[in-house]
N, C-alpha and C positions, 0 to 999 in steps of 0.2 A: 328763511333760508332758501334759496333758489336751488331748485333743481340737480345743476351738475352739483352742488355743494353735499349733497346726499349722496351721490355716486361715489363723490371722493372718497367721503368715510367709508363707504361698504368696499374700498380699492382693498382694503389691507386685510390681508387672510382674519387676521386674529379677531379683527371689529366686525368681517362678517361672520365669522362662526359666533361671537358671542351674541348678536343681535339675533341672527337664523334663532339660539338656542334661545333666548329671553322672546320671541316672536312666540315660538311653541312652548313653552314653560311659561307664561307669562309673568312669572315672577323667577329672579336669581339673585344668589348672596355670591360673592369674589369668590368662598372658599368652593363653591359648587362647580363653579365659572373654571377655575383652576385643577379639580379633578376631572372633569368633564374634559378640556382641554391640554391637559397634562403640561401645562405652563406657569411661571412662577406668580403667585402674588400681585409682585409689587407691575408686572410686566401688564396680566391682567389687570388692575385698578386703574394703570396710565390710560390705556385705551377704554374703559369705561368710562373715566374722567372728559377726557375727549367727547365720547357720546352722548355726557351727561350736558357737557359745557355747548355744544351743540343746538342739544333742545329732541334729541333722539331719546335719549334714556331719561326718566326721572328715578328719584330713589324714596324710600318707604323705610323708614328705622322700625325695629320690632327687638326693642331688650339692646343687648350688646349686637345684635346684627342688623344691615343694611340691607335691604333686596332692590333689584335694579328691574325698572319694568321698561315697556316702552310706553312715551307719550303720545297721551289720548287724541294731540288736535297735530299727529302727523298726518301729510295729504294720503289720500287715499290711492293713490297709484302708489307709492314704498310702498304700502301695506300689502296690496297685490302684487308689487313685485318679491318682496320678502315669500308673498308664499308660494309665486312660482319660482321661485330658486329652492326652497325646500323640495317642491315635489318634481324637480326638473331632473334628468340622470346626472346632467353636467356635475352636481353638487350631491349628489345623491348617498355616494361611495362616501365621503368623508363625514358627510352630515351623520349619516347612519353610525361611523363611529364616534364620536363625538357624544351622542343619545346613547350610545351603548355605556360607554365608560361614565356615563353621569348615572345612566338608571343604577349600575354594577357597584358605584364608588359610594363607602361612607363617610360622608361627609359633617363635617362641626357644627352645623346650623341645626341639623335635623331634633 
C-alpha cells in the first residue's frame, strides 16, 4: 500500500480512533470497540472490515470471539505516527475519553 493510501484510512474519525485504541490495547473484539466508542456494531465492523481488507488490522478468533490487532509488517513510520497522535494534545482530549469509557465499560468478551 503506498503511503497517502494509509493516510486515507486514518482520514475518518471512527478508523482512527479504533486503530489509536487497537495500537495501545493491542488486541480488540467489535463488542470492546463499540463500548469504548459508543457506536453501533454493525457501524464498527464496516470500518474494521475496511482495515482489515487493507492489510492494517489482522484478526485472531478465540472461542465465539474475534480480536482485531494491528499488522506486524506495517512500515515503521504509521507506527510512529500512530504513537505520536496518541501522545500529541491535538488528539489527546478525545483519545483520553475513548480509554476511559473502555477501561469503565463491561464488556461480552471479558
Amino acid at each position: 500500500m503506498l503511503e497517502h493510501e494509509y493516510l486515507k484510512l486514518l482520514a475518518d474519525e471512527t478508523r482512527l480512533s479504533c486503530v489509536l485504541l487497537i495500537f495501545q490495547q493491542k488486541k480488540m473484539c467489535v463488542c470492546e470497540l463499540t463500548k469504548a466508542l459508543q457506536l453501533s456494531q454493525p457501524k464498527i465492523s464496516r470500518h474494521l472490515a475496511l482495515l482489515r481488507q487493507s492489510g492494517v488490522l489482522t484478526t485472531e478468533r478465540k472461542g465465539q470471539w474475534v480480536y482485531y490487532q494491528l499488522a506486524i509488517d506495517l512500515p515503521l513510520w504509521f507506527c510512529d505516527l500512530l504513537q505520536q497522535l496518541i501522545t500529541s494534545d491535538t488528539l489527546s482530549k478525545s483519545y483520553h475519553l475513548d480509554t476511559t469509557k473502555l477501561n469503565s465499560a463491561n464488556v461480552c468478551c471479558d
